[in-house]
C-alpha positions in Angstrom: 0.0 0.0 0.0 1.5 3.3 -0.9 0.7 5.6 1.7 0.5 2.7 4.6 3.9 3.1 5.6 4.4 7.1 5.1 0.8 7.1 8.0 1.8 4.5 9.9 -1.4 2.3 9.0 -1.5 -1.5 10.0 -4.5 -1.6 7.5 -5.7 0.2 4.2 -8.4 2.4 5.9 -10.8 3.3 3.3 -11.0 -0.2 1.3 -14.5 -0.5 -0.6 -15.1 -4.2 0.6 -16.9 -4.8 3.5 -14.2 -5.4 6.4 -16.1 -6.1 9.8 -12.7 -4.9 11.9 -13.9 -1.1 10.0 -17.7 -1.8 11.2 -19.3 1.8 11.9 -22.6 2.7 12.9 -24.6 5.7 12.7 -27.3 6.8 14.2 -29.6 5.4 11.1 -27.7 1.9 11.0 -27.9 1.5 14.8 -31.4 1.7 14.5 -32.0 -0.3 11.3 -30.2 -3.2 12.9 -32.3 -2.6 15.8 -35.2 -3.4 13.7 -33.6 -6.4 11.9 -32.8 -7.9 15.2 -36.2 -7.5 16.7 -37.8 -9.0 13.6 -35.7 -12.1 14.2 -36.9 -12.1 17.6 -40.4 -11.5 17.1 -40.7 -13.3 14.0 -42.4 -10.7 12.7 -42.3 -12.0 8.8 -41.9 -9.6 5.9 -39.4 -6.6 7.2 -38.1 -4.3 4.7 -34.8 -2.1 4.3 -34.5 0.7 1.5 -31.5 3.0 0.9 -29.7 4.7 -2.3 -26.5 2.6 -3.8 -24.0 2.9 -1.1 -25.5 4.1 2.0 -24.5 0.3 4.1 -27.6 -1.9 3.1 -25.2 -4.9 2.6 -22.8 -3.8 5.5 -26.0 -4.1 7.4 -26.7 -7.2 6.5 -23.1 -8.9 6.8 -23.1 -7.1 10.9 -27.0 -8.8 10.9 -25.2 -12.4 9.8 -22.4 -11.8 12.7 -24.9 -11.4 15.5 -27.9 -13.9 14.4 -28.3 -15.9 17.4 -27.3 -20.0 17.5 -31.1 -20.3 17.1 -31.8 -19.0 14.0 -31.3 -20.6 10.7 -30.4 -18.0 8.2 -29.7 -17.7 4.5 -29.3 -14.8 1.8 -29.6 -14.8 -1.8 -27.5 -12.0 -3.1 -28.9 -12.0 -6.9 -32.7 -13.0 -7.0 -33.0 -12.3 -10.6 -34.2 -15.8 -10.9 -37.5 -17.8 -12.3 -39.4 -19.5 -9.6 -38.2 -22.7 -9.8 -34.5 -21.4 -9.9 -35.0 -19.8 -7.2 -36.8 -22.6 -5.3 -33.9 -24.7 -6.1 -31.4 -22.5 -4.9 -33.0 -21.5 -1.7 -33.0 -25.3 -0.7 -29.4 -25.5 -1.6 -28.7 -22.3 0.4 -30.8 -24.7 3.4 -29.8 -27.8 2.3 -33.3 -28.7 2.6 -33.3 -30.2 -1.1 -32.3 -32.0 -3.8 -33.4 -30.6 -7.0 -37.0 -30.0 -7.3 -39.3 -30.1 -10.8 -42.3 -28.6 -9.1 -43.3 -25.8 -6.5 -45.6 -28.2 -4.5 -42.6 -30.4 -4.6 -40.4 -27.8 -2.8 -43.1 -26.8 -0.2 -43.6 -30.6 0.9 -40.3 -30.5 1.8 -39.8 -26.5 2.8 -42.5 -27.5 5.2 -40.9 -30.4 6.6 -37.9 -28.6 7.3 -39.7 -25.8 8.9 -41.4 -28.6 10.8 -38.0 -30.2 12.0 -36.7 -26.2 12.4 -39.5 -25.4 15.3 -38.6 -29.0 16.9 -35.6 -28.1 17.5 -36.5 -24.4 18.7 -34.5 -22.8 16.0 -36.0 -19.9 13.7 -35.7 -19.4 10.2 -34.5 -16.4 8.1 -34.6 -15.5 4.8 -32.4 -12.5 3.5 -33.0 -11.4 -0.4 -30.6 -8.8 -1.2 -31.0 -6.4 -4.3 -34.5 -6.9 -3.9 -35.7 -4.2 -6.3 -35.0 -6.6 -8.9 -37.6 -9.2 -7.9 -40.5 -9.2 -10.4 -44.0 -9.0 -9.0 -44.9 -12.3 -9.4 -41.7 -13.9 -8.1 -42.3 -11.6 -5.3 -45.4 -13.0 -4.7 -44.3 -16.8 -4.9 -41.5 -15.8 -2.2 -44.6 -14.4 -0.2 -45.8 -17.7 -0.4 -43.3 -19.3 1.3 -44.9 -18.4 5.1 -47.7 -21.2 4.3 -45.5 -23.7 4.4 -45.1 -23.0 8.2 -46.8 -25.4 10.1 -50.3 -24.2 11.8 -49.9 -21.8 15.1 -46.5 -21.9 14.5 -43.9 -18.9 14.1 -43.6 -18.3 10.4 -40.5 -17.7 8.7 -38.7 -14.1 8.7 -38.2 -13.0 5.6 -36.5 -9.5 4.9 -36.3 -7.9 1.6 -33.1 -5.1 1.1 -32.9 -3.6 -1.6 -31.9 0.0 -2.9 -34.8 2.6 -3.2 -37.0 1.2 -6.2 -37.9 -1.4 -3.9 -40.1 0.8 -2.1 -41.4 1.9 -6.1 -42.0 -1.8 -6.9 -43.9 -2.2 -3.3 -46.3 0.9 -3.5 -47.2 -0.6 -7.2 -51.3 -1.2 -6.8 -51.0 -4.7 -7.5 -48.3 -5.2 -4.5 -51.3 -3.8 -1.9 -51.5 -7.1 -0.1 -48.0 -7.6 0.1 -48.1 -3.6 1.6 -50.4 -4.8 4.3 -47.9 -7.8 5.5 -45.3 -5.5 5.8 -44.3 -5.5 10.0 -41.7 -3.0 10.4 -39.1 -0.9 7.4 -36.8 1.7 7.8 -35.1 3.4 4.6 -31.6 4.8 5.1 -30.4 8.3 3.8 -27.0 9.1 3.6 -24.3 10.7 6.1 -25.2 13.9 7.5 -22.4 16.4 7.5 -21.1 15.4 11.1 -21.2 11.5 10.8 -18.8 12.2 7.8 -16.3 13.5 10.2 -16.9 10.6 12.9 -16.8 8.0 9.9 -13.8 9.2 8.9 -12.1 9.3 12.4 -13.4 6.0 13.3 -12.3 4.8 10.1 -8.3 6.2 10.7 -8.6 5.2 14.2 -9.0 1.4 13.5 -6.3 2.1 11.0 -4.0 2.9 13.8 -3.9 6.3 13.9 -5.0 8.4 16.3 -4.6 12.0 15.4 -6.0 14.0 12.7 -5.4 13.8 9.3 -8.4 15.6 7.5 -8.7 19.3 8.0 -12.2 20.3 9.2 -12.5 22.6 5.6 -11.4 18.9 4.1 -14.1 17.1 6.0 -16.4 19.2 4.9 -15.5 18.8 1.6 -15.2 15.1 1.3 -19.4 15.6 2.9 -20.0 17.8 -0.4 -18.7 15.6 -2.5 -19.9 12.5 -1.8 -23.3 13.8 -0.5 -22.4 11.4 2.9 -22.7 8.1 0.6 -20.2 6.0 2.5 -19.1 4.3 -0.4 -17.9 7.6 -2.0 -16.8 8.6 1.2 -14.0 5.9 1.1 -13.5 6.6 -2.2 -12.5 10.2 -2.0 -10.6 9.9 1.1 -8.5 7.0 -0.3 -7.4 9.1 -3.6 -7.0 12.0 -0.8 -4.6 9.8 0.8 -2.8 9.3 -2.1 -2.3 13.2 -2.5 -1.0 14.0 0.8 1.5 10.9 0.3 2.4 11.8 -2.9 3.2 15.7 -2.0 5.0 14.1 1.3 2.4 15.8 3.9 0.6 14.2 6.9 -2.0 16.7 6.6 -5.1 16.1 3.8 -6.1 19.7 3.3 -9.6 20.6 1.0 -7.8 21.5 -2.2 -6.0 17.8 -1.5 -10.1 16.5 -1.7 -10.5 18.6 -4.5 -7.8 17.3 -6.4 -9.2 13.2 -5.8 -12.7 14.0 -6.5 -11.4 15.5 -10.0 -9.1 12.2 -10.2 -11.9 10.1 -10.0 -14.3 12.4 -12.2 -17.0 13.4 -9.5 -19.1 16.4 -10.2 -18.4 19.5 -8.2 -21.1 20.3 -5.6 -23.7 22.1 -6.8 -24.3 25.5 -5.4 -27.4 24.4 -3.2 -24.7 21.7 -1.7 -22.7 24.4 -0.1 -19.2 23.4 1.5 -19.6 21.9 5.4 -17.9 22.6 8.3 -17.4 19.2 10.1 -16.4 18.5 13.5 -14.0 15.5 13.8 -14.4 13.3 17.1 -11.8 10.9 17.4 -12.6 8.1 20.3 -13.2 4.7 19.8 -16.1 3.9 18.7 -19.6 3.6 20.8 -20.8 -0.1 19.3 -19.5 -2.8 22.2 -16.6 -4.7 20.7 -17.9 -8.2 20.6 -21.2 -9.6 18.8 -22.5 -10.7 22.0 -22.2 -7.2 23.4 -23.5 -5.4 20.3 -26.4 -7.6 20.0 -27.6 -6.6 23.9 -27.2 -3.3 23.2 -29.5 -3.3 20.5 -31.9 -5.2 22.2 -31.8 -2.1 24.8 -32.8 0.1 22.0 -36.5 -0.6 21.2 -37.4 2.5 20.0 -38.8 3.6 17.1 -37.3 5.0 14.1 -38.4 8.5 12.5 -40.5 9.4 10.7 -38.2 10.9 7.4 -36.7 7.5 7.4 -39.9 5.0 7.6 -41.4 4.0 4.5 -43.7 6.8 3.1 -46.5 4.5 2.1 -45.2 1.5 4.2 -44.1 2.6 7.2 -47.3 2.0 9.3 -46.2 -1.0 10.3 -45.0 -1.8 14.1 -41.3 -1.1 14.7 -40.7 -2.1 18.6 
């Protein structure tokens, strides 16, 4: 790594991938896992999360796979651009449930058994479909189906649908009104505002190794114009800023060094109604407790409900504990 050894870093700080040791939550995350969590909990069935490309959907859902309890049976299809048998198929393979299957009422004989089995042994099942904006309505549907497979009186299974923010287009649709009324809780993330930028970023540097500053406030604030507080772009521009200050053989990352990446990397300038942002840095460790165990209590603490500019604006009515 270029710069690792002229900052002192033990680890490439603003990496794209998903790196659990760089976990962050913001105020919006916190309480979106909150809601995942509970939904395992209560078995609450269909639970949604919405958010633009890049603002942490998938980081959610890796932290959500680190904390699901030794109870719960969980799987996640990453690409459910399938047919319905495909998808059947792959689900059981995802359970191993099922050898291949030439018929839907073939699958839920034996999706049914293995719920069956599932509530003998007091486990729960879960059922994660990423990128769920790309489900079409009538494979949606067939998914929907799934819950009557569950024995009678008995917990169904969770399902939880994440997806960037034409799921919540493709759920509003008329057709999808039923599905609308099943929903139990969603919560749609926004990106960064101005100030989590700064904490991000500190937090970020801090895991890194390095405990003092590095971005100038004037540079916070214009990594936060830039990127519009999508974390992906976040670690994009502060990676290529990194780069500058290593390259000009300064510790510092000034505004013009941000300026310089985002033109690097061909970002538009900030509009003029995206004026430039003071931010605050904090640098401390960071609030989540270190260990899943410890994380997962904490959440459990927080039963509260989410607001209101981040529920669901025709889907949101439903309970969030």
């Amino acid at each position: 790594l270029m710069y690792a050894q002229h900052f002192q870093f033990h680890a490439k700080p603003f990496q794209i991938c998903t790196d659990p040791t760089f976990l962050w939550f913001g105020q919006q995350h916190k309480e979106a896992l909150a809601m995942l969590l509970d939904g395992i909990r209560e078995s609450q069935g269909l639970v949604v999360l919405s958010g633009g490309v890049g603002t942490g959907k998938t980081t959610l859902i890796n932290a959500l796979m680190q904390l699901t309890m030794d109870d719960v049976i969980a799987a996640v299809v990453t690409d459910p651009g399938m047919q319905p048998m495909e998808f059947f198929n792959y689900m059981g393979n995802l359970y191993g449930i099922a050898d291949k299957v030439g018929s839907k009422a073939d699958f839920m004989a034996q999706f049914s058994a293995f719920l069956n089995d599932a509530h003998q042994k007091k486990k729960r099942v879960l059922l994660v479909i990423d990128e769920a904006q790309r489900l079409d309505a009538g494979l949606l549907k067939e998914i929907l189906s799934l819950s009557r497979a569950a024995p009678s009186g008995r917990p169904q299974l969770s399902l939880f649908l994440v997806g960037q923010s034409e799921l919540d287009t493709l759920l509003q649709q008329p057709e999808n009104q039923a599905i609308q009324q099943r929903i139990a809780a969603s919560y749609h993330l926004t990106p960064m505002a101005s100030d989590e930028v700064g904490d991000y970023i500190g937090h970020r540097l801090l895991v890194a190794g390095y405990e003092q500053p590095i971005f100038t406030e004037d540079a916070v604030g214009r990594v936060h114009a830039f990127s519009k507080g999508y974390p992906r772009l976040v670690n994009t521009i502060c990676d290529h800023s990194l780069i500058n200050a290593y390259v000009q053989h300064k510790h510092k990352v000034t505004a013009t060094m941000v300026e310089e990446a985002a033109k690097d990397i061909q970002i538009p300038a900030p509009t003029p109604a995206d004026p430039p942002v003071t931010c605050n840095i904090v640098y401390h460790p960071p609030e989540q407790p270190s260990s899943p165990s410890n994380l997962r209590n904490s959440h459990s603490k927080e039963k509260k409900r989410s607001s209101s500019k981040n529920r669901h604006p025709k889907i949101g009515f439903g309970r969030f504990r």
